[in-house]
C-alpha positions, 0 to 999 in steps of 0.5 A, a space after each residue: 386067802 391065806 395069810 401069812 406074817 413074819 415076825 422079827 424085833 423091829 421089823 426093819 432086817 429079817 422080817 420085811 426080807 423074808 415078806 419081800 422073798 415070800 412075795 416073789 416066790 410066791 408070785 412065781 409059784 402061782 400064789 400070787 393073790 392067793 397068798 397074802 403076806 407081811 410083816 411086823 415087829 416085837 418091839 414099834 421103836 421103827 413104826 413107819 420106817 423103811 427097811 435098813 438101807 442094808 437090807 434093802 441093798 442086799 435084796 435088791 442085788 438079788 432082784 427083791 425090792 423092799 422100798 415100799 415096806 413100812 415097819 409096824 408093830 405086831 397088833 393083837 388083831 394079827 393072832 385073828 388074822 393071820 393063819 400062820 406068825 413066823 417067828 425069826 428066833 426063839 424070842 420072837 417065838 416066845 414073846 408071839 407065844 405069850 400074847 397069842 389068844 388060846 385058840 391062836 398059839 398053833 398058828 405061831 411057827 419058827 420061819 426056818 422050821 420050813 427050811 428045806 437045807 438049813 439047820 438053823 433054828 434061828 435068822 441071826 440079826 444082821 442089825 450090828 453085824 456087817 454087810 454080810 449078814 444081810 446075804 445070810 439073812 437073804 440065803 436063810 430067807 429063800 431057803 425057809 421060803 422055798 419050803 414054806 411055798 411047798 408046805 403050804 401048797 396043799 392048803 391053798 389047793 384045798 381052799 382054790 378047791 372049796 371056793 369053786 
């Protein structure tokens, strides 16, 4: 099984959008249960809390459900257990840099490197923005989303593969 975790600030905007996005796609992909993914924060000041209320609005007006999503703070353990920590922005990127074990830190990616249509470097935070930022967190998500399902889909085979 592939594991993958989205990494943000305080795991209650960008990160639990972009495991609520990847759950879908990659339902819908076939990748269900071959594929696992979550999310965390930098920082645990929302440990336990749902997603913003914004966030789990915005997603639901487009058919993804975020209620059950709980925040937690990125474990050392996770560097370990993850094949891939996508950061949302360069600080995320950094900071999962820094505390990665020497044979982890080529698992740390940037999330919209895998954009297929966006340039953008980094998900902005919706946090202090208004209603709008939470669609373009939502439209960079299903974006960097759809070209992490292909980018990843010749590993997952290689694995379907050397497990049968």
């Amino acid at each position: 099984m592939m594991k993958i975790l989205f990494v943000c600030t305080g795991n209650i905007c960008r990160s639990p959008t972009a495991e609520g996005v990847a759950r879908r796609w990659f339902a819908v992909s076939g990748l269900e249960g071959v594929v696992r993914v979550d999310s965390a924060g930098t920082q645990g000041f929302h440990c336990g809390e749902a997603p913003d209320p914004r966030s789990q609005t915005a997603a639901l007006r487009r058919g993804y459900d975020l209620s059950r999503l709980r925040a937690r703070k990125v474990e050392p353990k996770d560097f370990a257990e993850f094949d891939l920590l996508l950061a949302m922005d360069r600080e995320h990127f950094e900071y999962l840099q820094d505390r990665a074990p020497e044979g982890c830190k080529h698992k740390v990616r940037m999330f919209m490197s895998y954009a297929q249509t966006s340039r953008r470097d980094d998900v902005p935070d919706p946090y202090y923005g208004g209603a709008n930022g939470f669609d373009a967190v939502l439209d960079l998500c299903e974006d960097a989303v759809q070209g992490l399902v292909e980018a990843i889909m010749p590993e997952v085979n290689r694995r379907r593969q050397s497990v049968s």
